[in-house]
C-alpha angles and dihedrals in degrees: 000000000000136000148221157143133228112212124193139144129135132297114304095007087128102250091144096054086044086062089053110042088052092052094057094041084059095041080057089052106047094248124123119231125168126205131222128199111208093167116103103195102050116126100192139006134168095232135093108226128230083205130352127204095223089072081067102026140009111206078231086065104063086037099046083049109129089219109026096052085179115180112225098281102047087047094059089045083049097052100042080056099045080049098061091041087059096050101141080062088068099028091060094049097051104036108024100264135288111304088051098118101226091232087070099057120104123274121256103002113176118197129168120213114209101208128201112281095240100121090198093070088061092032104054112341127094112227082084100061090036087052092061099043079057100053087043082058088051091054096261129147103202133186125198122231122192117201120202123179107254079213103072088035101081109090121053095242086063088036101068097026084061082046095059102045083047083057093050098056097044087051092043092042097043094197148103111305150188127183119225132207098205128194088022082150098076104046122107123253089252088049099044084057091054090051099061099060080062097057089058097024124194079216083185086047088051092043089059090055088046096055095048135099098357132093092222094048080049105056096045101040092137103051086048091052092044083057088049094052094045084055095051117030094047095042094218106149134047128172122228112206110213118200110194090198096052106068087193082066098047091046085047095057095039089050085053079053099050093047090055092049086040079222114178094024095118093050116122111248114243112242123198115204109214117204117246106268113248118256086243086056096054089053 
């Protein structure tokens, strides 16, 4: 069995870092994880790929092409399609090519794919979900992990809004999946206190904020309060915070990981023989 995880999340939410970050906390711990960039139109990253996109395909290719003539978002549209049509291209990259038989790969390898920052390919297109039927064919158990910015997470109008495009990737996805608050080390104290009554959120108490005081929350009072009760009373949504700088964050989040994936599992337990104690010893 093979492992991986799926992160997405929107532009800047710091998908990129996480990849990098996890990779060196495994390095640390003696644990070997690869990274894939599946994002055609990055410029830099601190990682060093297992496989990159942009050896099949460059976002400025799909929008230099004298007849495609693609914006940026339809070019990165173009290019995750032209990505699943070329399967073989990643397959072969990732599992040895075709004609590798899956019992023969190595056990418990563990890869995470950083994915384009258009939030619209994981909420309501379809190459996400075809990315990951293609990694279960290729013996892989994923988990999706969805990054938002803690940043933008600390008043009740961004948090649900941040709610509800998380939503929308676990329903589009339809897998396994984690929500991440990224970049909580940079927040201020104040803000870091604000930030907690959102990771346990009272949804009825933020939807009274959010009707308050303004003529839209008003209006549409009920529609706000019917969100807050989806939120609440079906529990569908939790949010992870991730501090970079602390590295018992970072193993926490990675062991919640790990559960969801049910990696190491399979792993033999380690036995130690004793030897039998002397009769001296027993007196």
């Amino acid at each position: 069995m093979r492992f991986a995880q799926i992160i997405v999340g929107p532009a800047g939410s710091g998908k990129s870092t996480y990849c990098s970050l996890m990779q060196q906390y495994a390095m640390d711990s003696k644990r070997n994880i690869q990274v894939v960039n599946l994002d055609p139109a990055a410029e830099h990253f601190t990682y060093n790929p297992l496989t990159d996109i942009r050896e099949l395909i460059h976002l400025d290719d799909a929008m230099e092409d004298d007849e495609l003539h693609y914006g940026p978002n339809g070019g990165l549209i173009f290019c995750l399609e032209f990505l699943i049509e070329n399967q073989e291209w990643l397959k072969d990259q990732l599992c040895g090519g075709e004609n590798e038989l899956m019992v023969g790969e190595p056990d418990d390898d563990y890869i995470l794919f950083d994915m384009p920052g258009q939030i619209e390919l994981f909420t309501h297109l379809k190459m996400g979900r075809q990315l990951v039927q293609l990694l279960e064919s290729w013996n892989f158990r994923t988990c999706v992990v969805f990054c938002l910015d803690s940043q933008f997470m600390v008043d009740g109008a961004k948090f649900i809004s941040g709610t509800m495009a998380a939503l929308s990737v676990m329903a589009n996805m339809e897998q396994p999946h984690i929500n991440v608050l990224t970049k909580v080390d940079l927040l201020s104290s104040d803000a870091r206190k604000q930030l907690e009554m959102y990771l346990e959120p009272d949804a009825h108490s933020l939807m009274g904020e959010l009707t308050i005081g303004t003529g839209f929350g008003e209006k549409y009072a009920k529609l706000t309060e019917a969100i807050g009760s989806l939120i609440e009373d079906f529990s569908l949504v939790r949010f992870f915070p991730l501090d970079s700088q602390d590295e018992e964050s970072v193993g926490d989040l990675l062991l919640q990981i790990d559960n969801i994936l049910q990696y190491g599992e399979d792993a033999d337990v380690n036995v130690k023989d004793f030897d039998e104690p002397e009769e001296a010893d027993r007196d």
